[in-house]
N, C-alpha and C positions, 0 to 999 in steps of 0.2 A: 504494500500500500504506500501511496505517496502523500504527501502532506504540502501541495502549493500554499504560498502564502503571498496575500498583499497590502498594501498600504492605503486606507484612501481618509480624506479629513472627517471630521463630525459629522457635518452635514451627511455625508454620504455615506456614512456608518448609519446613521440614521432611516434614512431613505432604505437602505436596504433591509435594515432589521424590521419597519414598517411593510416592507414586500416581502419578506419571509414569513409574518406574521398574520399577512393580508393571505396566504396559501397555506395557513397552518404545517409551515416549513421549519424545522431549527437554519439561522442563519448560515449554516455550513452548508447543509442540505441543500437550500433555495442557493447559494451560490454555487454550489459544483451542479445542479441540474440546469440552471441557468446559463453559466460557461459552456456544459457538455453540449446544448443544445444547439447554442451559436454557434459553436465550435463546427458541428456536425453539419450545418448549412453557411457557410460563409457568402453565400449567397443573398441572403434575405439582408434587408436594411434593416436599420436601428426601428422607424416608423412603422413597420409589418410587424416588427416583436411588438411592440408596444400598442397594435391594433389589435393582436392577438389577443391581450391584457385584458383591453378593455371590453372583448368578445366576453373570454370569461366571468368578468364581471356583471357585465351585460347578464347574460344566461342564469346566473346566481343569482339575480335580483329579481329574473323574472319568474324563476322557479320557485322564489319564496311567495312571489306575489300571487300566481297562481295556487299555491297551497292554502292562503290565505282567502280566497276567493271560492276555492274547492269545498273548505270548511263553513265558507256562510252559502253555498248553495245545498251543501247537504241538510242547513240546519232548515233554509227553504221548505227543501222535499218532505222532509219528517215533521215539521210542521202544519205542510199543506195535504200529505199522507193522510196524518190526526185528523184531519175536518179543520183544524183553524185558520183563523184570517191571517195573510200575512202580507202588511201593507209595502214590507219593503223588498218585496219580488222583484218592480221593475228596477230598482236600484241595486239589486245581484246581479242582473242579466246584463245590465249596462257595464257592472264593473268585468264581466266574462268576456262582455264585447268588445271595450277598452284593451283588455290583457291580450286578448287574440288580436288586433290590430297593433298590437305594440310587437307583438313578436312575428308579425307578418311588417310591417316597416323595416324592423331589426333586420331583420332576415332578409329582404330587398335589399338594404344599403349593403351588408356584407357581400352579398351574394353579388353587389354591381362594384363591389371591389374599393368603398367610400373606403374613408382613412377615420372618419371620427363616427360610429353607427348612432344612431338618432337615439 
């Protein structure tokens, strides 16, 4: 096994332990898969890794929002199941429709190759 080492100031000690942190990485981890991975394509730009990122992000924000959305349409059905009134159906369906529009957008700009997805 080998053990690189390098040098960089606060700030960017920083910065990184924040993006190790942000992938539930130990900073050693998040920097040897991050090097291996550049390393492996010397091809890609700095702005591709970094659109990648915010892919990720992207998709984790949408799959919380979706669970979150999942959990008040079930509470809908078992409500409306029961026989009870449930005044705030149209306001589920709209948030369903919203989350499917946001991830049909998302999904258009990646897929047309933007740099920053909506």
């Amino acid at each position: 096994m080998r053990q690189p080492s390098c040098r960089m100031n606060d700030d960017e000690y920083q910065l990184l332990v924040r993006a190790a942190s942000a992938c539930r990485m130990s900073v050693a981890s998040f920097l040897a898969h991050a090097a291996l991975k550049a390393a492996r394509d010397l091809d890609r730009t700095a702005a591709e890794i970094a659109t990648e990122r915010e892919v990720v992000n992207e998709l984790f924000a949408v799959r919380r929002h979706l669970g979150q959305i999942g959990n008040n349409l079930n509470q809908v059905a078992k409500a409306t199941n029961a026989g009870a009134d449930v005044p705030h159906t149209r306001a589920v369906l709209d948030a369903v429709h919203r989350a499917a529009k946001r991830v049909e957008t998302f999904t258009q700009h990646y897929l047309d190759g933007q740099s920053r997805p909506a």
